[in-house]
N, C-alpha and C positions, 0 to 999 in steps of 0.2 A: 444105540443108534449107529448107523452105518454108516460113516463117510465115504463120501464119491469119490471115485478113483480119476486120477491127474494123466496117467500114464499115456491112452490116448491122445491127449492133447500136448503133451511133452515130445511124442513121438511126432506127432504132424510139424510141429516149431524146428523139432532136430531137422526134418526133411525139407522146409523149406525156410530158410533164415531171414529171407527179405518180407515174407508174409508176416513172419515171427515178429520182428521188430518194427512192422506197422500196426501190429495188434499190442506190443507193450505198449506203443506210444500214445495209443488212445485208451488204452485204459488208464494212464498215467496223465495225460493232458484233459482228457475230457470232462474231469471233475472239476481243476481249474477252471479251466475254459467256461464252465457253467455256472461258476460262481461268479467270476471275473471278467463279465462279455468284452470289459472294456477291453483288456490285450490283445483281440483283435480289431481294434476302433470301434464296437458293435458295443449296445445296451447303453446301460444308465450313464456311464462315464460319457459318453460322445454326448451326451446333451443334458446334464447336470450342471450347477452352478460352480464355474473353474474358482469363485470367490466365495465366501459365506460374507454376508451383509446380513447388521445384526436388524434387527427392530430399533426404532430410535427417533424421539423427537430432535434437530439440534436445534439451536440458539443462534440467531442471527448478530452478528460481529463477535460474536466470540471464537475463540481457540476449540475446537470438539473435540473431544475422543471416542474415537469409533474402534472398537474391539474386533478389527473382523481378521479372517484365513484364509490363506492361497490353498486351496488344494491343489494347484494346478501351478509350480514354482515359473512357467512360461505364461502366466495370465498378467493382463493388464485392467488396473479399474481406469474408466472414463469418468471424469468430474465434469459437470455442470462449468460453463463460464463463471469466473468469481470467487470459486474455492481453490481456495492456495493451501497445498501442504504444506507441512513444516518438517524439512527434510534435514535432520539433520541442525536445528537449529534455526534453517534460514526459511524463509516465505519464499515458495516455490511459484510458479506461474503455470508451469507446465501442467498439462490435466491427466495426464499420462501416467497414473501412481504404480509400481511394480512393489514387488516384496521386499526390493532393497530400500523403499520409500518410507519402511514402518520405523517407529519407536517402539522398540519390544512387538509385544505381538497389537499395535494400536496404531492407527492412523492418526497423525495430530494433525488438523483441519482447522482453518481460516475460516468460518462462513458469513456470507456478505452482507451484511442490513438490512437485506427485502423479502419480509415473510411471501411465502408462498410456497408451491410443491417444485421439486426439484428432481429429476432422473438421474442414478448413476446405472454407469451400466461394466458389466465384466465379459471380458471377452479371451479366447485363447488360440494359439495359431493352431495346436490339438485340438478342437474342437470344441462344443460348449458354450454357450452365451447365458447371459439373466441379467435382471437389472433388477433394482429396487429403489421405491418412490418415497422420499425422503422431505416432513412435513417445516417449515424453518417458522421457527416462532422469535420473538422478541427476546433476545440476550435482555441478562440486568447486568453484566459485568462488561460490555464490550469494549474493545481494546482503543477506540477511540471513540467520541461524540462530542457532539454539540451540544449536552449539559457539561463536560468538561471543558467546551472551549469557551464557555457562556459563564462558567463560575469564575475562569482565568481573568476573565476583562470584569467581573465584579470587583473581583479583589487589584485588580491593574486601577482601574479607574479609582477607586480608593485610596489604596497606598500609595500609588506614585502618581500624583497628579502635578504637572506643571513640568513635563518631560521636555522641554525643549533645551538646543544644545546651550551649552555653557552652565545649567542649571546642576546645583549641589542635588535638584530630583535626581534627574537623569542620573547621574552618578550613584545614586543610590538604589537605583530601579536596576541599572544595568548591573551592580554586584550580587543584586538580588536574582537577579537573571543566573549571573553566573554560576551561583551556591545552586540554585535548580537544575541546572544543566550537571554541573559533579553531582547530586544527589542522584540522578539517573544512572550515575558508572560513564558519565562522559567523561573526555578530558575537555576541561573547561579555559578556555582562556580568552584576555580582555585585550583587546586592542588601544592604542593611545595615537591620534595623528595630529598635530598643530595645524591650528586654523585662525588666517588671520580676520580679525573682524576689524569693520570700521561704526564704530558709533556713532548716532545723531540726536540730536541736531549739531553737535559739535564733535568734527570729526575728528575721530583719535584711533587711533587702531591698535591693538591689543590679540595677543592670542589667547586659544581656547584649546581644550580637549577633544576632538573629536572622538567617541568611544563605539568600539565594535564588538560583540560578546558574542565567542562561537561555542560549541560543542562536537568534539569528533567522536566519532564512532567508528573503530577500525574496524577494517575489511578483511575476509580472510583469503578468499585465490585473485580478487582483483583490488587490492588494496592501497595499489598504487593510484587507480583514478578514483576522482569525487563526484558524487551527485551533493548539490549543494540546494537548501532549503531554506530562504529568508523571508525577513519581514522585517521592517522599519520600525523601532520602538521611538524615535522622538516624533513629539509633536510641534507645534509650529506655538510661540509663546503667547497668545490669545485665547488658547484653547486649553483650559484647565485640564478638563478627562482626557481629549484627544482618543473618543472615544473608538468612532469609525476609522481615522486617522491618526493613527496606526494600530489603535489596540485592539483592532478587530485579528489584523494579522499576526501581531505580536502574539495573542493569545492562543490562536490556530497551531499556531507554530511550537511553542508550547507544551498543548496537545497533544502534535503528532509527533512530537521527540519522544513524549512518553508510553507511547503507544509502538511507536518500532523500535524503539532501544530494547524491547523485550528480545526484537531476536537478533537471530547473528544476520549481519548481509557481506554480499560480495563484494560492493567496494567500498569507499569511508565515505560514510556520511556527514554533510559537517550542516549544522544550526546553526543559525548564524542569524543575530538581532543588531540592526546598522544603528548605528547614531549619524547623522549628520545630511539625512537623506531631505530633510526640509532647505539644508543650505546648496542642497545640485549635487544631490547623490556622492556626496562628500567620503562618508564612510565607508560603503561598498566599491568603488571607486578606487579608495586607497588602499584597502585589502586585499581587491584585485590584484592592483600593482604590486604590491609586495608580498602577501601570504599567497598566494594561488600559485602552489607549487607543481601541483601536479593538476593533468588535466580533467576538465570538467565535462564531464560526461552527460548534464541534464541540471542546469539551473532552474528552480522552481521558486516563484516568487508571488505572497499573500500582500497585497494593499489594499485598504478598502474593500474588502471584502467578507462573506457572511450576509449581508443585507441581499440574498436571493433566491431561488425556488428554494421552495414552496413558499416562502414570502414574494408578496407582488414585485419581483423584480429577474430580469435576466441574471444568469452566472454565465459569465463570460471566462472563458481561459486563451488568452493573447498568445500565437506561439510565433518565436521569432529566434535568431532574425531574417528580418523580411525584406529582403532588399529587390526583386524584382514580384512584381503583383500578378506577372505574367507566367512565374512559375511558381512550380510548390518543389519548394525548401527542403520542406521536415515532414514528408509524406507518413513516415513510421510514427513520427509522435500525433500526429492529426491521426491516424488511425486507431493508435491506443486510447486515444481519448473521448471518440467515439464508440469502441466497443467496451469500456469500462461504462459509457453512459447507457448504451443501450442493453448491451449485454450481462454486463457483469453487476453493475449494483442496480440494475431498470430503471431510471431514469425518465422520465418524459420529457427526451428532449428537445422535440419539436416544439417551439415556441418559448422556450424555456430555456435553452442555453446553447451558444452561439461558442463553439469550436472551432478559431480560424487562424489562420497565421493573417498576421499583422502587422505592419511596424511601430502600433504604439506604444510611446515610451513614458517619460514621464516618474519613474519608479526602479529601482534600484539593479532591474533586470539590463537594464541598457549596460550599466558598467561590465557584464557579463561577456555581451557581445562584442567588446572591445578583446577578447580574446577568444575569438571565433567559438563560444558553447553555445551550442540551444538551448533556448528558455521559453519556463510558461509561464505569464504572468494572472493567475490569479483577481478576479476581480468584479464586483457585486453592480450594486446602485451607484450610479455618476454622481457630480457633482451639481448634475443640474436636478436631478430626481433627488438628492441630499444634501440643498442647499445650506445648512447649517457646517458643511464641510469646512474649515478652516476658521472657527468662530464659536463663542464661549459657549454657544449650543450644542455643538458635539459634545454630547452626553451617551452614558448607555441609557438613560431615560428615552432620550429622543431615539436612539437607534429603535427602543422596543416598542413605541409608538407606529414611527415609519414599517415597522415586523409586521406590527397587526397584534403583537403581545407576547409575552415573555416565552410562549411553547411557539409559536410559530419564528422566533429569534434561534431558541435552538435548532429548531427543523433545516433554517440556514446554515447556522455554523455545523451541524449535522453532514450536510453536503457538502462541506468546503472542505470538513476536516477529513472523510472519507473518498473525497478525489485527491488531494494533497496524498495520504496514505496511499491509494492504488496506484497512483501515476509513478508513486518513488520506490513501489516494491516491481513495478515494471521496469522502471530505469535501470534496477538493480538487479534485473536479469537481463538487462542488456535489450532490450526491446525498443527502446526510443531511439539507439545509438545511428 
């Protein structure tokens, strides 16, 4: 075979140099180029998906993990209202996830307790979009509920019954408290405050223990303020179980210490279960005054509460304080609390629950306000809709009655315990402040 001779075409390159090296360059770019449209913005790259999103059922209240890849190191995924990464440890808020948001090559995801379909979508300032519709089924492990907060007041109304103060109960309910709270990895500690009482019929007066059990949970960049979480563990001494009052809250609270001690947050969270809250807010009161050392960034307070949607009753969340009616206050926290109901876990809360700043008091949130923090106070069925409130009838029997029955009692403490939870991983992105 005869090969073709080069020479004319060597000769034409030698005589024109600029013609020369625009003929290298497309013979040298133009295979590229046709493999690769993208290098010029053109072909599959400009409108391919800048994320791969895997196939995937999740689990609603659980942790997920989602396997997916940035092709595109400038993409952003958009998350649905309600899904919180977990960035690093902590419960994110932001829906905004980038590459620097993974655990290895996996998104670790918060998804929120309300089956239904869900859109993410992936977007890149390079070009590129796609989304993918994500189906959310019933978690069997989620991080918090209302059978955990429902088995808490089982065992509460049980073991420590006859909670009121001065009682050898109390005392042994609150160390019991305490040993749960260190079992979490909190630091646990018991408070002591003298309390004089006067007894009758023959008056004598005598002091008491007033007992406060908190749990901290340090903070890692803002560790210096607190979002602080309580609820009143004594009852009033007529009331054996002291079921609705206080162990509904007690129990919630509980709950939700062991549901976000899982992860790391930004400031110290402290648990805190008052004693002395039946004698005028005795114990939160005097904690205030002496342990509240650093400022409090979002007081959140459970009483009486769990007896509401989807049981026959309003959930009410009190926010204060409220001192003119003519203005609003705490415009950020009335907004978180509205798009957590509507948005983020769906809620029906037209008719069903009543988000307002307020000045009522009553419960341990007031001692709060005495050093200028915002608070939410938490709170179910009245005392005229749970007439049995301060009387040997407050039982969990009666509460599960007043439910409608023992799955429609969790369905409540379901709700309480999963607003409690959103409201405090908002706090703790700085969102109520």
């Amino acid at each position: 075979m005869r090969l073709p001779s080069f020479e004319p075409a060597l000769r034409f390159l030698k005589g024109h140099p600029r013609e020369g090296a625009a003929a290298v360059a497309v013979l040298v770019l133009a295979p590229l180029l046709l493999a690769n449209p993208s290098l010029l913005g053109l072909g599959s790259a400009a409108t391919s998906a800048p994320i791969d999103l895997p196939d995937a059922t999740l689990r609603g209240g659980e942790v997920n993990s989602l396997a997916i890849a940035f092709r595109d190191p400038a993409a952003t995924l958009v998350l649905p209202p309600g899904f919180f990464p977990v960035v690093r440890g902590v419960l994110d808020t932001d829906p905004n996830v980038t590459e620097e948001d993974l655990t290895g090559d996996a998104l670790l995801l918060l998804v929120p307790p309300a089956p239904g379909n869900y859109t993410f979508a992936a977007t890149s300032p390079r070009g590129g979009a796609s989304s993918r519709t994500y189906e959310v089924v019933p978690g069997g492990e989620p991080v918090v509920s209302g059978e955990g907060a429902v088995s808490n007041l089982e065992y509460i109304t049980t073991a420590h019954t006859l909670r009121f103060s001065g009682s050898p109960r109390l005392l042994q309910a609150a160390e019991d408290f305490r040993d749960t709270f260190a079992r979490l990895g909190l630091d646990a500690r018991m408070y002591f405050y003298p309390w004089e009482v006067q007894r009758r019929p023959v008056i004598l007066s005598t002091f008491i223990n007033i007992i406060v059990v908190c749990g901290f949970q340090q903070g890692t960049d803002r560790s210096s303020e607190w979002v602080v979480l309580g609820a009143h563990m004594d009852s009033v001494p007529q009331a054996v179980e002291g079921a609705y009052d206080d162990g509904s809250g007690t129990s919630t609270l509980l709950e939700v210490a062991a549901g976000l001690s899982q992860f790391k947050t930004h400031h110290t969270i402290v648990y805190c279960l008052w004693g002395g809250e039946e004698e005028g807010l005795y114990g939160s009161s005097s904690w205030v005054a002496n342990e509240a050392t650093s400022p409090v960034t979002l007081y959140i307070n459970m009483d009486m509460a769990g007896l509401s949607w989807p049981a026959p009753y309003a959930f009410t969340a009190f926010v204060g304080p409220d001192t003119d009616e003519e203005l609003a206050e705490h415009p950020a926290t009335v907004s978180v609390l509205e798009n957590m109901t509507d948005n983020e876990l769906r809620y029906p809360r037209e008719g069903n629950f009543s988000l307002i700043e307020d000045p009522f008091g009553r419960s341990d949130h007031v001692a709060f306000w005495r050093i200028d923090a915002p608070t939410v106070f938490y709170f179910g069925a009245d005392d005229v809709e749970y007439p049995e409130y301060h009387s040997r009838d407050d039982t969990l029997a009666t509460m599960t009655a007043h439910a409608g029955g023992r799955d429609m009692l969790v369905a409540g403490f379901d709700t309480l315990a999963w607003m409690a939870l959103y409201l405090a991983v908002h706090a703790d992105n700085g969102e109520t402040d």
